[in-house]
C-alpha positions, 0 to 999 in steps of 0.5 A: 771949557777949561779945567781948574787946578786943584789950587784953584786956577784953570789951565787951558786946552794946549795946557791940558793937552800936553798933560795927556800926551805926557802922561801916555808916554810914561804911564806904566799901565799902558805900556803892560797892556802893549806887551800883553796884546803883543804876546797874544797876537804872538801866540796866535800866529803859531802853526803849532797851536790848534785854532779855537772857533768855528772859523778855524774848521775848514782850515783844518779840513783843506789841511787834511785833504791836502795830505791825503793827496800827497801821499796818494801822489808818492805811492802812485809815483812807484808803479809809474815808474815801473811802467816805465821801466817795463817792470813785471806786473806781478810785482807793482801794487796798483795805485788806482782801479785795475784794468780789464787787461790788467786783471788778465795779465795778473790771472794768467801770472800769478796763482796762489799755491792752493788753488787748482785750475781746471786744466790741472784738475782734469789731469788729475781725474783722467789718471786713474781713468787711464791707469785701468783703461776704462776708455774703450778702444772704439770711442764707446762711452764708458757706460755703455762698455760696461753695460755691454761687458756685464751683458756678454757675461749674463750671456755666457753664465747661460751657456756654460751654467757648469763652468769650472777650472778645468783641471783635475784637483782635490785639494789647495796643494794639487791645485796649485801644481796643476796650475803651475804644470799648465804653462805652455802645454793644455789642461788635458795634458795635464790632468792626465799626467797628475794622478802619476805624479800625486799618487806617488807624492801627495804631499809638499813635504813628499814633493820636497824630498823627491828625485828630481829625475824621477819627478822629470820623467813623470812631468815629460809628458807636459813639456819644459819638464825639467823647468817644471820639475824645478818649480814644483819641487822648490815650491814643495820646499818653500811650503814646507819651510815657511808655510807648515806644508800648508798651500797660504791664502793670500796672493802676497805668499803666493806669489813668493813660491818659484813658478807662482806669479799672479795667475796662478795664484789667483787660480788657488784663490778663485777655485779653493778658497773662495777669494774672488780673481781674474785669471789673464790667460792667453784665452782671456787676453785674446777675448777682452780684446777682441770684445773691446773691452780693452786694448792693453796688452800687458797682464796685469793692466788687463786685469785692472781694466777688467775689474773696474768693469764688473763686480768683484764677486764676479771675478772668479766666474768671469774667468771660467766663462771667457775661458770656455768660451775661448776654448770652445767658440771664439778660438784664435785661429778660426772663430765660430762666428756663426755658432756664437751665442753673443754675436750681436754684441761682438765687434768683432763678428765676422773674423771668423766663419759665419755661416752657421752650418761651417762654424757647428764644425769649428766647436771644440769639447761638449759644444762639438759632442767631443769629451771635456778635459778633466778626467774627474769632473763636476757632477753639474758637468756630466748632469749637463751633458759633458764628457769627462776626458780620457787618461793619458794613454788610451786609445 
């Protein structure tokens, strides 16, 4: 149906039509809601800007994923390149999980400064082990060595309950010339030649102030007397200057006088003040080694690997009794094989003369029924039947 105008007529639909179209075309509402739809769709289009809504999440999501996979390809593409390149493994970062062969190569490669391996730790435990020769020569375990050595010494403290230093002496200053005469020559010989020479200098500072010719005449007796002469006096001097006159006791100012090394000073320290030591002389050295206990040839290692075997308080007996029993049985020429109280424990057994009747002959001292070497011996010696020696010229 058609319309009627405001003044009263109707227009007809071509009419009404054309009014519409002509009003779309200049109406200025219309055109603001174009621009406005435009700018919205616009915004919307922009990467920039975060999407509001659900439908916008997985979006974002594949996004995420994308990237991990980018850098994940970047820093895969170093290491296989290195590869490539034959690139040390120590110094490509792997990208993924580490092969078996690939942990291994690094193992072998790279250790950290504070961690020790095993082969390294064993070097450094065997050190000191070799350092004091506990290894026996035999391949006897180092238990078993030392259950043996403390064995043989329970066994000599039984045959020579009396053992003592076997030289003449009274005081620390006597004993430390006595042991000081006795290089290269026996204790007898010493012990009677002594009382001349102490009864006419009984003190350093005597000594100190002495004719030399005079001090060799009385020495000549013990061999090398010149030499001799030469050390006790220097040694009386030394006393006397730096000591007091008084014999020190400790192995650091001992061993600092002329003609003083370590044995002798451990001979001072064992026998006159009660410090324990061993003393390596030729007897002790022929023994040790003879028993296995260790195959060093050098004093002063001897020394330590005897040590390590027994007890420091036992140090100073240890001595008197391998000494004796060097002296005595197991001489260096021809051992009592079969007159040896500790035979079964003596891998050496059989070096010497093993009937028993043959070896009785070999014994040497009180063992033999012949005098000891002290002119002047223990009371627990003579109780036990020894002999004192004679003195120097008698018959």
């Amino acid at each position: 149906m058609g319309e009627r105008a405001p003044d009263g007529s109707s227009k007809t639909g071509k009419s009404a039509k054309k009014a519409v179209g002509a009003e779309g075309e200049t109406s200025p509402a219309k055109k603001a809601a174009e621009k406005a739809t435009k700018k919205v769709t616009k915004r919307a289009g922009k990467p920039a800007e975060k999407p509001a809504g659900k439908k916008a999440a997985p979006a974002a999501k594949k996004t995420t994923a994308a990237a991990k996979k980018t850098a994940a390809a970047k820093k895969a593409a170093p290491s296989k390149t290195a590869a490539t390149r034959n690139t040390p493994a120590k110094k490509t970062a792997p990208a993924g999980k580490a092969t078996s062969a690939g942990k291994a190569a690094v193992a072998r490669k790279v250790k950290p400064a504070d961690v020790v391996l095993p082969a390294e730790a064993a070097v450094e435990k065997a050190a000191p082990v070799k350092k004091i020769a506990v290894r026996p020569p035999g391949g006897e375990s180092p238990t078993a060595l030392v259950r043996r050595a403390r064995r043989i010494n329970r066994e000599l403290a039984e045959v020579y309950p009396y053992a003592h230093p076997e030289l003449d002496f009274e005081n620390p200053f006597q004993l430390l010339v006595a042991t000081v005469l006795s290089a290269q020559t026996t204790d007898l010989r010493v012990n009677q030649t002594t009382p001349a020479l102490f009864a006419r200098y009984p003190t350093p500072e005597d000594l100190a102030a002495a004719n030399p010719e005079e001090v060799e005449e009385i020495l000549r007796p013990c061999g090398f007397f010149r030499a001799k002469t030469r050390s006790v006096i220097g040694l009386s001097k030394s006393l006397v200057e730096n000591f007091g006159g008084e014999v020190p006791g400790r192995l650091e100012d001992l061993v600092t006088l002329p003609g003083v090394g370590r044995k002798t000073a451990f001979v001072v320290l064992g026998n006159a003040y009660g410090h324990p030591g061993i003393t390596v002389d030729t007897h002790f050295q022929r023994l040790v080694r003879r028993w296995r206990w260790t195959d060093e040839t050098d004093p002063g290692k001897i020394e330590a690997a005897v040590g390590a075997l027994f007890p420091k308080s036992e140090w100073t007996d240890l001595s008197h009794h391998v000494i004796w029993h060097g002296r005595r049985i197991c001489h260096a020429r021809k051992p009592a094989c079969g007159a040896c109280p500790i035979a079964p424990l003596c891998p050496a057994y059989g070096e010497g003369e093993t009937d028993p009747e043959k070896a009785k002959k070999l014994l040497k001292y009180e063992k033999g029924g012949f005098p000891g070497q002290r002119l002047n011996p223990p009371r627990a010696y003579l109780d036990a039947g020894g002999k004192p020696a004679p003195p120097l010229g008698a018959a």
